[in-house]
N, C-alpha and C positions, 0 to 999 in steps of 0.2 A: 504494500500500500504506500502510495505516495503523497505527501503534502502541496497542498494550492493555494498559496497565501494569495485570499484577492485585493486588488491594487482598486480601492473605493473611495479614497481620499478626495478629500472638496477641492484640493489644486493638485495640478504637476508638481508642483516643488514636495508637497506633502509625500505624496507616493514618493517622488526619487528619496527623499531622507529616511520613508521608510525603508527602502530597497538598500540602500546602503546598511543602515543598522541590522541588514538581514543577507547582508551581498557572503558572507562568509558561507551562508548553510546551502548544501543539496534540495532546492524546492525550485515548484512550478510557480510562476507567477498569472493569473489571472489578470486580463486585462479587459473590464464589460464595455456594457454600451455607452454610457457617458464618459469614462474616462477616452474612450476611443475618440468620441466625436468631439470631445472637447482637446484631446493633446493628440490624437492621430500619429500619422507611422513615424512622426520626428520623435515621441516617446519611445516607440517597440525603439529604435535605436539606442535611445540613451538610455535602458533598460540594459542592453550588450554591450553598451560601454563598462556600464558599473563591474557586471561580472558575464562575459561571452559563453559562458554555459548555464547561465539561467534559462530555463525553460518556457516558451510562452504560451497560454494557453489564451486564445482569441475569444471573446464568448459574446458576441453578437448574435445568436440564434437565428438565425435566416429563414424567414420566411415570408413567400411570393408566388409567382407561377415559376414552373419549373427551372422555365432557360434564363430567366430573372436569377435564381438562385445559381442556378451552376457558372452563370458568368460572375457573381460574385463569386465562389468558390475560387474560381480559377483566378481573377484580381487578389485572393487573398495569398497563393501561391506564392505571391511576390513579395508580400510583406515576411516571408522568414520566417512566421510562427510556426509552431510546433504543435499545437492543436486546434483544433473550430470547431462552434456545431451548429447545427440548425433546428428545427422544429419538424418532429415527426410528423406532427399532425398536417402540415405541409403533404405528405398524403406520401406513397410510395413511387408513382410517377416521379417526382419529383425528388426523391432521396436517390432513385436511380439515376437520372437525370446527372445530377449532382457527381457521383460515383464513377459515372460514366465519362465526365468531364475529366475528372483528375486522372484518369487509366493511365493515360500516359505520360505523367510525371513518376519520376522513377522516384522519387523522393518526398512523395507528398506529405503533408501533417497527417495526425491523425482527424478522422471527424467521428461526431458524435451527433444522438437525435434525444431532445429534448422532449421527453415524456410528458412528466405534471410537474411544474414548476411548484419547488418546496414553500410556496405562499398561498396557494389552496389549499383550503381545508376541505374535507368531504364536500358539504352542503355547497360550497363554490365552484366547485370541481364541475361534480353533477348537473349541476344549471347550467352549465357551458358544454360538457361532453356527454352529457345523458345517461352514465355509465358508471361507478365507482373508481376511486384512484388503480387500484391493486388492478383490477382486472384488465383497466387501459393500460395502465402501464405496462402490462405484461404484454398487451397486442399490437401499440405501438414496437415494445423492443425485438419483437416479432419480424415485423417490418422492417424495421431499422437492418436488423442483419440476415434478412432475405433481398434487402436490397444493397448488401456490399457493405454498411457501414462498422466503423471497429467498436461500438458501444454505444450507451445511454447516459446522459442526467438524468439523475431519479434522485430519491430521497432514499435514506437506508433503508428503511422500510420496502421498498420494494425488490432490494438489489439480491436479495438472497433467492426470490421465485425470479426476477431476471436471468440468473445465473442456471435457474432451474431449467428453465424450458428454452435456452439459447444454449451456452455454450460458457466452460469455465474462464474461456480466453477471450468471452465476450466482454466488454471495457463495462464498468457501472462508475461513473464520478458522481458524488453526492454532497450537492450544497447543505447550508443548515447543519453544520456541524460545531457541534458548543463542547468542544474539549474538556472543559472544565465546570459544567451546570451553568454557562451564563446564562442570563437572561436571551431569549429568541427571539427579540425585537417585533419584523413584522412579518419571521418563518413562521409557519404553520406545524412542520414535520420536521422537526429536530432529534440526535441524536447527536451519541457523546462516543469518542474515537472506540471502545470496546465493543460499541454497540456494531458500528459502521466496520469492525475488522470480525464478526462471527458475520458480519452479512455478506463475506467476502468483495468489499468494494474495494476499486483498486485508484481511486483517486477519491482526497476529502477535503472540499474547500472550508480554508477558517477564513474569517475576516476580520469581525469587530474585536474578538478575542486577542485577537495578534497588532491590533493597528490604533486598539485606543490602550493598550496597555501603558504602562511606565518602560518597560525590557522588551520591545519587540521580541529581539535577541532568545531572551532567556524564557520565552514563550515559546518561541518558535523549537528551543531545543527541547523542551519539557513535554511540546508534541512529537515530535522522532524519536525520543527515546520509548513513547507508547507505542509506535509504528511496528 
């Protein structure tokens, strides 16, 4: 299992001095959708300045009609990240679509298909997918890796019957991860790193736990050593 510290900070400058107080340790960096639109690929750079084996993981969730999406995919090629994903519910035409596009980069990131995002709860879920979390989740990740893709965002909670009915080598990353009982802000489906390692998830994003701390540092090591 791997750490994904996300890069959520209200300016650029904040994120880079986070990164620095954290450039020494082995982790993924997340980088979402406002930090992107606001500090774009001059960031991913000075991100690889601080320390050129930081790992990035893109997390714009993509979703459009098909060729809308895989030309994004293919523009993301160029930025040097190391991971993206998009939205399953984007439907499978389009995760293929997607898949299809990248075939022939020998080097592609990996991608991922965004499930039920860890800020639904049941009752929100259902109004919008007519379905329960568990059992979507299971049919999007279904999709996801009938259509080529290397895994899912899900919440812990689903990643142990993901693993079930896909594949052990299928990817599970799982936002909503409170290391230490924090408080879950405005997650819905939280889980603490014991929980997310019997679920066999293989990526687990921390954020406010690592970024409002006093010791980035000495948060970030106190999560690896549970790893």
């Amino acid at each position: 299992m791997e750490l994904c510290v996300a890069l959520d900070l209200s300016t650029k400058e904040e994120n880079l001095a986070l990164i620095e107080k954290i450039k020494a340790h082995d982790v993924w960096l997340k980088v979402g959708l406002r930090t992107y639109i606001r500090d774009g690929e001059d960031f991913l750079k000075a991100i690889k300045k601080i320390n050129p084996d930081f790992k990035i993981f893109l997390d714009l969730k993509l979703y459009d009609i098909p060729n809308t999406m895989a030309d994004s995919a293919e523009s993301i090629m160029g930025l040097g990240v190391d991971m993206f994903n998009i939205h399953a519910s984007a439907g499978k035409r389009a995760m293929k679509t997607v898949m299809q596009r990248l075939a022939k980069y020998d080097n592609r990131p990996i991608v991922l298909a965004v499930t039920a995002l860890t800020s639904f709860s049941e009752e929100e879920f259902s109004a919008v997918y007519e379905k329960d979390i568990a059992s979507k989740a299971d049919q999007f990740a279904k999709d996801a890796m009938d259509s080529g893709l290397d895994g899912v965002v899900c919440s812990a909670f689903e990643s142990a019957s993901i693993k079930n009915i896909t594949s052990k080598s299928f990817m599970t990353l799982t936002p909503g991860i409170r290391p230490f009982g924090e408080d879950a802000g405005d997650q819905k489906r939280v889980a603490d790193v014991a929980f997310a390692k019997e679920a066999k998830v293989d990526f687990i994003v921390v954020g406010r736990p690592i970024y409002q701390a006093k010791d980035p540092s000495d948060v970030v090591s106190r999560i690896l050593a549970q790893l």
